[in-house]
N, C-alpha and C positions, 0 to 999 in steps of 0.2 A: 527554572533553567536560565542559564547566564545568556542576553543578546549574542555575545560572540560563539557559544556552543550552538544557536539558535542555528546561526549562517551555516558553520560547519558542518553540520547534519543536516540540512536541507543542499547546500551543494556538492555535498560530496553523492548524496541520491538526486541530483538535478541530473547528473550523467547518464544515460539510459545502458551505457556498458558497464557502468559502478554496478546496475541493478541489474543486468544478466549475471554479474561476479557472484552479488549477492545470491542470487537465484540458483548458481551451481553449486554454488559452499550451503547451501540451505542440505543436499543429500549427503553432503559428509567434506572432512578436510581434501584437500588438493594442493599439489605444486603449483609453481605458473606454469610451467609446461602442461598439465593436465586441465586448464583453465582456456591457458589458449590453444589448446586443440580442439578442447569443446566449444569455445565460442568462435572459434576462428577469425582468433585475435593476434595479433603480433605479441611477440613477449616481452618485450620491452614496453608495450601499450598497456601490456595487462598487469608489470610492475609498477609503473607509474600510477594506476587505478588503484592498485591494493596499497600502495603509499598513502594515498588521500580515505583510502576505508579503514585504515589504521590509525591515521590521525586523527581520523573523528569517532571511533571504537568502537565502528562496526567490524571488525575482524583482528585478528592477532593471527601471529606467525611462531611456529615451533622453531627456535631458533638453532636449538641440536640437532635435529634431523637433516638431511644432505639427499634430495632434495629439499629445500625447508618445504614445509607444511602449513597453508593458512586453513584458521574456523571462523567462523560468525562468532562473536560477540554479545552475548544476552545484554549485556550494560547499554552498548550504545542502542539498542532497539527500545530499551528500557528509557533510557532519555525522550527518544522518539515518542512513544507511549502515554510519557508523562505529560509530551507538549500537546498531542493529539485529544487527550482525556477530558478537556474542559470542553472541547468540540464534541465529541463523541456522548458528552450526556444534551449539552443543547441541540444538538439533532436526534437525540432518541426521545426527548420532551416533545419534539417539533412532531416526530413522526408517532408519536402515539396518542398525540393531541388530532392528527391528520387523520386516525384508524378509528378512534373515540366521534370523529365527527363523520367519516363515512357510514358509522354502522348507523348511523339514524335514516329513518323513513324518509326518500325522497319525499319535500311537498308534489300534490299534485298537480299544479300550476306550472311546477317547472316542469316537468314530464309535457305537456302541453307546449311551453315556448321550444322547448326540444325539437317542435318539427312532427309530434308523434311517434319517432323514431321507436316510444314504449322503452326507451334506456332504463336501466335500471342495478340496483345496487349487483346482483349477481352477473350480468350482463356483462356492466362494465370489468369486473374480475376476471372476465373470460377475453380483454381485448391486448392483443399481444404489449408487449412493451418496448420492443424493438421498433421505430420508427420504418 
């Protein structure tokens, strides 16, 4: 993927209302009127958003229809995907190299500097993950 498509698609999803637009048009096509009723967005705010999700191809517009009608875009997500994908194996290498060394035997030494707390591999699977 080209640097300048790079920016494109990452700012036009930098906007957190780009990705409620997105997030509405994921359950089927909409007007902007149907867009900003449901986001409770001005309309003119929410054509200016769909301008910039159009230019980087995350959506298209039905241009015969009166209201027009925008959809999501597989292409531009497909962009997205493609630049994600080189991340997305080095972190599944990282985390199954992380599962590969969890399922080994605590030593017992470390259970010991623990505190005797008796921590242990099933224990810790049971400790929330929410901070």
């Amino acid at each position: 993927m080209m640097p300048a498509m790079e920016d494109a698609i990452f700012a036009a999803l930098a906007e957190p209302n780009r990705r409620r637009i997105i997030g509405a048009l994921a359950d089927g096509e909409r007007s902007v009127g149907e867009l900003a009723a449901a986001l409770a967005l001005a309309q003119p705010a929410v054509s200016k958003h769909l301008k910039v999700l159009r230019e980087s191809g995350f959506v298209s517009r039905q241009v015969a229809a009166q209201p027009r009608r925008y959809r999501l875009e597989p292409s531009g997500f497909a962009a997205l995907d493609a630049w994600v994908t080189p991340y997305r194996r080095l972190w599944t290498r990282h985390l199954d190299a992380l599962a590969r060394h969890l399922e080994l035997p605590l030593p017992e030494d470390w259970r010991q500097e623990a505190g005797g707390y008796g921590l242990h591999r099933a224990r810790f699977r049971q400790l929330p993950t929410d901070p």
